[in-house]
MARDRENVEX-119257 format. One record per atom (N, C-alpha, C): residue number from 1; atom name; x, y, z. Coordinates in steps of 0.001 Angstrom, whole numbers, plus 524288, in hexadecimal, padded with zeros to 5 digits. Example, Ala and Ser with C-alpha at 12.3 -4.5 7.8 and 13.67 -1.06 7.14 Angstrom:
BEGIN
[r 1,'N',[83386,7E9C6,81E78]] [r 1,'CA',[8300C,7EE6C,81E78]] [r 1,'C',[83390,7F31C,81E78]] [r 2,'N',[83232,7F736,81BA8]] [r 2,'CA',[83566,7FBDC,81BE4]] [r 2,'C',[83264,8001E,81EBE]] 
END
This chain:
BEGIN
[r 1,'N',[8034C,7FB6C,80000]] [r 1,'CA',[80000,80000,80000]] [r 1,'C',[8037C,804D7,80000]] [r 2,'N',[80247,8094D,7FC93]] [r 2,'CA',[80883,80DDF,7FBF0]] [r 2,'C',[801CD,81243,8008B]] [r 3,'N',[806FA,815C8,80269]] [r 3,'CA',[805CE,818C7,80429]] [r 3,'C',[8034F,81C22,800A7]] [r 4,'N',[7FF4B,82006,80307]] [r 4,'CA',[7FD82,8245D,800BC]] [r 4,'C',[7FF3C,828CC,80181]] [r 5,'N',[80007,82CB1,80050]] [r 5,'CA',[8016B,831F2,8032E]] [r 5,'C',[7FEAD,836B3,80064]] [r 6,'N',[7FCBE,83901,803B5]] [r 6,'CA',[7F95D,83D3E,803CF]] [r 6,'C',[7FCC4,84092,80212]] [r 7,'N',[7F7F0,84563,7FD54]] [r 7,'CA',[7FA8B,849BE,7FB06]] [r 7,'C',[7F991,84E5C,80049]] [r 8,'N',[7FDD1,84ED7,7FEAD]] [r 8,'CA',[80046,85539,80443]] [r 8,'C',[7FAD5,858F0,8023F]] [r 9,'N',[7FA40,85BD8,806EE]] [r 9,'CA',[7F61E,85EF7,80783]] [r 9,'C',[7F9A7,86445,803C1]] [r 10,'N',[7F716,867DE,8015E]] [r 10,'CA',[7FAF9,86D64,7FF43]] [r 10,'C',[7FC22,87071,80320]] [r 11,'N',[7F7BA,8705A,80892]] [r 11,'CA',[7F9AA,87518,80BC1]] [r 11,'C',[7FD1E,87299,810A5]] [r 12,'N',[7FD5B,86C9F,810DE]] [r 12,'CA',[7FF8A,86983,814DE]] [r 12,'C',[80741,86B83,813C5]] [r 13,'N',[80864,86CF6,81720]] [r 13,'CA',[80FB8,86EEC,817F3]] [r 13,'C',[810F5,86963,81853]] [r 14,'N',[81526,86AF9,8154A]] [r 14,'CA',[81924,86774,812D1]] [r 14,'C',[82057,868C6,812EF]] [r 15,'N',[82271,86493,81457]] [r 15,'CA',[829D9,86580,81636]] [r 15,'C',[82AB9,8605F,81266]] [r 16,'N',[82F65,860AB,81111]] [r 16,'CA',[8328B,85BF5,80F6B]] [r 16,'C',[833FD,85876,815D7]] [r 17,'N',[833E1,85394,81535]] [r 17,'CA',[834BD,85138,81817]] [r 17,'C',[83A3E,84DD0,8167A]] [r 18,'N',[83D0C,84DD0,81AFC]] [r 18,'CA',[842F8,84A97,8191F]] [r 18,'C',[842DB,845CD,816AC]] [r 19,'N',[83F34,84333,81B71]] [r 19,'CA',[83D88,83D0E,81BB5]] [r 19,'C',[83A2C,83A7B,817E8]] [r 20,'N',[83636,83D00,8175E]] [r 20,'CA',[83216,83C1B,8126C]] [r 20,'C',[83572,83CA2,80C92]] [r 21,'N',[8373D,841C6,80C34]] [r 21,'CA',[83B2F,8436C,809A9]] [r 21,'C',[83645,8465B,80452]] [r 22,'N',[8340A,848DB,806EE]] [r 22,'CA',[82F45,84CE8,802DE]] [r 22,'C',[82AA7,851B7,807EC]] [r 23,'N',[8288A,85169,80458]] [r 23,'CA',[82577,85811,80743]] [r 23,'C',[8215E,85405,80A5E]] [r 24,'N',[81FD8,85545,80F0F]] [r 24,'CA',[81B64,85344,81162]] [r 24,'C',[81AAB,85716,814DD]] [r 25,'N',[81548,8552B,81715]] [r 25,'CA',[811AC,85778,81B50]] [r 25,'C',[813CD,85684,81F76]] [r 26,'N',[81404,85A4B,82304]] [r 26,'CA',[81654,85C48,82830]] [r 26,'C',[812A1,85E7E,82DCD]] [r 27,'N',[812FB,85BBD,831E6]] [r 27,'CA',[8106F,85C53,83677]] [r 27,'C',[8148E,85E9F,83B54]] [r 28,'N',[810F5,862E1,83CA4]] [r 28,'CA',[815DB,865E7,841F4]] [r 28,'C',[813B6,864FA,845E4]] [r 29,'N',[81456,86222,8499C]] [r 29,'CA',[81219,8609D,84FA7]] [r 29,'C',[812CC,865B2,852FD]] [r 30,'N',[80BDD,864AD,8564B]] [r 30,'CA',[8096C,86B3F,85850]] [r 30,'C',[80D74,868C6,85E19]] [r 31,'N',[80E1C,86EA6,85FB6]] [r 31,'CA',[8119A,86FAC,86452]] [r 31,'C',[80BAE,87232,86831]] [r 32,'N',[80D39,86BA9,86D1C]] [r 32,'CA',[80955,86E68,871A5]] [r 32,'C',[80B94,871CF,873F5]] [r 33,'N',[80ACA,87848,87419]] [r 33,'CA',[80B38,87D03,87668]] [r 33,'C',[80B76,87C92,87B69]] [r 34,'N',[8053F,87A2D,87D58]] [r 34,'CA',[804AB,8791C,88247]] [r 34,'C',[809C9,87605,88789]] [r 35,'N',[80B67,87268,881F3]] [r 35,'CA',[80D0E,86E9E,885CD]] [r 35,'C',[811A1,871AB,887A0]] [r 36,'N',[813AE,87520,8828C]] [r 36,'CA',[81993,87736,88273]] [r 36,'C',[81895,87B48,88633]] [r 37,'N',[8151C,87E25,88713]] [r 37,'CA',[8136F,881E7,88A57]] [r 37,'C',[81619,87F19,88FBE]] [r 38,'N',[81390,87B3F,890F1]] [r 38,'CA',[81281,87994,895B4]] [r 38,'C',[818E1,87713,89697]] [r 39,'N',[81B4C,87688,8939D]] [r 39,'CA',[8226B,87417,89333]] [r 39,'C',[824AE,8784E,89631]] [r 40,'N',[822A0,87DA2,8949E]] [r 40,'CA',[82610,88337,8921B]] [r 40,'C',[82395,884EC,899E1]] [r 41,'N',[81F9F,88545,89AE6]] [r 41,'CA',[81E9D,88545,8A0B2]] [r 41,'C',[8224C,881FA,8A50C]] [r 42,'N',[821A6,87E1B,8A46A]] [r 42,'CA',[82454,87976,8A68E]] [r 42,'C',[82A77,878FE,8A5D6]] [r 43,'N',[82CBC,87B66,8A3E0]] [r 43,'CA',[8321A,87D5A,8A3D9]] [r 43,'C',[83418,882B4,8A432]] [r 44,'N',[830B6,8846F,8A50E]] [r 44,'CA',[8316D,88A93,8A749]] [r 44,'C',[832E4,88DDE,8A0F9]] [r 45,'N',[830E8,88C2E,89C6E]] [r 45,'CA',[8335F,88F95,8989E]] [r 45,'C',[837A7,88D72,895F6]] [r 46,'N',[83988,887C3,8983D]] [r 46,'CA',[83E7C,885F4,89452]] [r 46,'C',[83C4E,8850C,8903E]] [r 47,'N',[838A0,88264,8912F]] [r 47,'CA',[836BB,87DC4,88BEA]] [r 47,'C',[834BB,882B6,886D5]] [r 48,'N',[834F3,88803,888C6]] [r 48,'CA',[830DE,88C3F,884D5]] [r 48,'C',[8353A,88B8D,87F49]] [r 49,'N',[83BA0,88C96,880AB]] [r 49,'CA',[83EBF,88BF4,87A77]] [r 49,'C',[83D06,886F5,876FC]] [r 50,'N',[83D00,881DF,879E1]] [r 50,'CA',[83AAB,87E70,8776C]] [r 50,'C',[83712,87E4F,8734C]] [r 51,'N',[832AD,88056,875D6]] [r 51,'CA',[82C4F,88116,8752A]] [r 51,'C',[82C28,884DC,86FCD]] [r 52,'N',[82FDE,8880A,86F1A]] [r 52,'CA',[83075,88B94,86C50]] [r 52,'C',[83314,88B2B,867A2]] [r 53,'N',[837D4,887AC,8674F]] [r 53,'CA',[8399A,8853B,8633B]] [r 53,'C',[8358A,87E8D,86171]] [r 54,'N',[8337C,87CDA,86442]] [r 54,'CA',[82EBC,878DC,86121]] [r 54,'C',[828DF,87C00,85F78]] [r 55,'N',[8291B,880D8,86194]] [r 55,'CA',[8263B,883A9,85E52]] [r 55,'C',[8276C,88562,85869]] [r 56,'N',[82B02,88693,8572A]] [r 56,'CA',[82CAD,8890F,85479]] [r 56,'C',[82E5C,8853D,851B3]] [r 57,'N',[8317B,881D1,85149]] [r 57,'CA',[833C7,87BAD,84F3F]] [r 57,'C',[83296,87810,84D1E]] [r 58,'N',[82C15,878EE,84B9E]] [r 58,'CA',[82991,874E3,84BD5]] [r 58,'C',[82B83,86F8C,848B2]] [r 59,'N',[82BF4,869CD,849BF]] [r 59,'CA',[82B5B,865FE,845D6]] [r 59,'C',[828FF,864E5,8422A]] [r 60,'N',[829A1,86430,83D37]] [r 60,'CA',[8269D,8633E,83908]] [r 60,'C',[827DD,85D4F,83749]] [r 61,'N',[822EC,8595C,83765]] [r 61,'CA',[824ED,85340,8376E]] [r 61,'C',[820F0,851A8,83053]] [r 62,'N',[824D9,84E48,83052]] [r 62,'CA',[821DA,84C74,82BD4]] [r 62,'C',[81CDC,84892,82BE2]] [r 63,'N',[817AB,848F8,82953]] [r 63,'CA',[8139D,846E5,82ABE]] [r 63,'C',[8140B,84020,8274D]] [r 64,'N',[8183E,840D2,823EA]] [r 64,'CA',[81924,83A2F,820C1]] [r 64,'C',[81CB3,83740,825D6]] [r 65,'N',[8227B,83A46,826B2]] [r 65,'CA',[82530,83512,828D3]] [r 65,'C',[82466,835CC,82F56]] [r 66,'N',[823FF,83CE0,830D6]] [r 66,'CA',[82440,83BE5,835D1]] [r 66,'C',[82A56,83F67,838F4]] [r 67,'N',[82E04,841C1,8332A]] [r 67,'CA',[83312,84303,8353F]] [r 67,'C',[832BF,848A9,83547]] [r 68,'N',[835E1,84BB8,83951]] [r 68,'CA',[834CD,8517A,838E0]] [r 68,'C',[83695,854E3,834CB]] [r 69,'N',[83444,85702,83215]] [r 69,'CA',[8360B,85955,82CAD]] [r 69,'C',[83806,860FA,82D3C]] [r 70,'N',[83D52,861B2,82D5C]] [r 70,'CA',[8401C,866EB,82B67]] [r 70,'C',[83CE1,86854,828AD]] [r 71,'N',[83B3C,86E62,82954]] [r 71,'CA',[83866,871C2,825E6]] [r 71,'C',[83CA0,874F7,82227]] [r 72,'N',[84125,875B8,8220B]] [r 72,'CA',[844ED,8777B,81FAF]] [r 72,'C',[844E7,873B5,81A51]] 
END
């Protein structure tokens, strides 16, 4: 039985992926605020540089194999 694969949406964002080794669809995992809030309390303010560079940093993973894909 061959696999099927679905045609890419036009407005769905798209990266080259290393691993796949072509353009695919890309998912960025949501950052609980809350939880980081409650880190950033609970350490008196260390954890806030953290919180601030995975804001900003986000991961972009590939939705075929699963590996994190460079936006560069």
């Amino acid at each position: 039985m061959s696999e099927k694969t679905l045609p890419l949406e036009s407005n769905a964002p798209t990266l080259y992926c290393s691993r796949c080794k072509c353009e695919v669809t890309y998912t960025v995992a949501p950052l609980d605020h809350k939880k980081e809030l409650m880190r950033t309390i609970i350490t008196c303010g260390i954890w806030l540089p953290m919180w601030l560079l995975m804001s900003f940093a986000r991961t972009r993973t590939c939705n075929q194999c699963g590996n994190a894909i460079d936006p560069s």
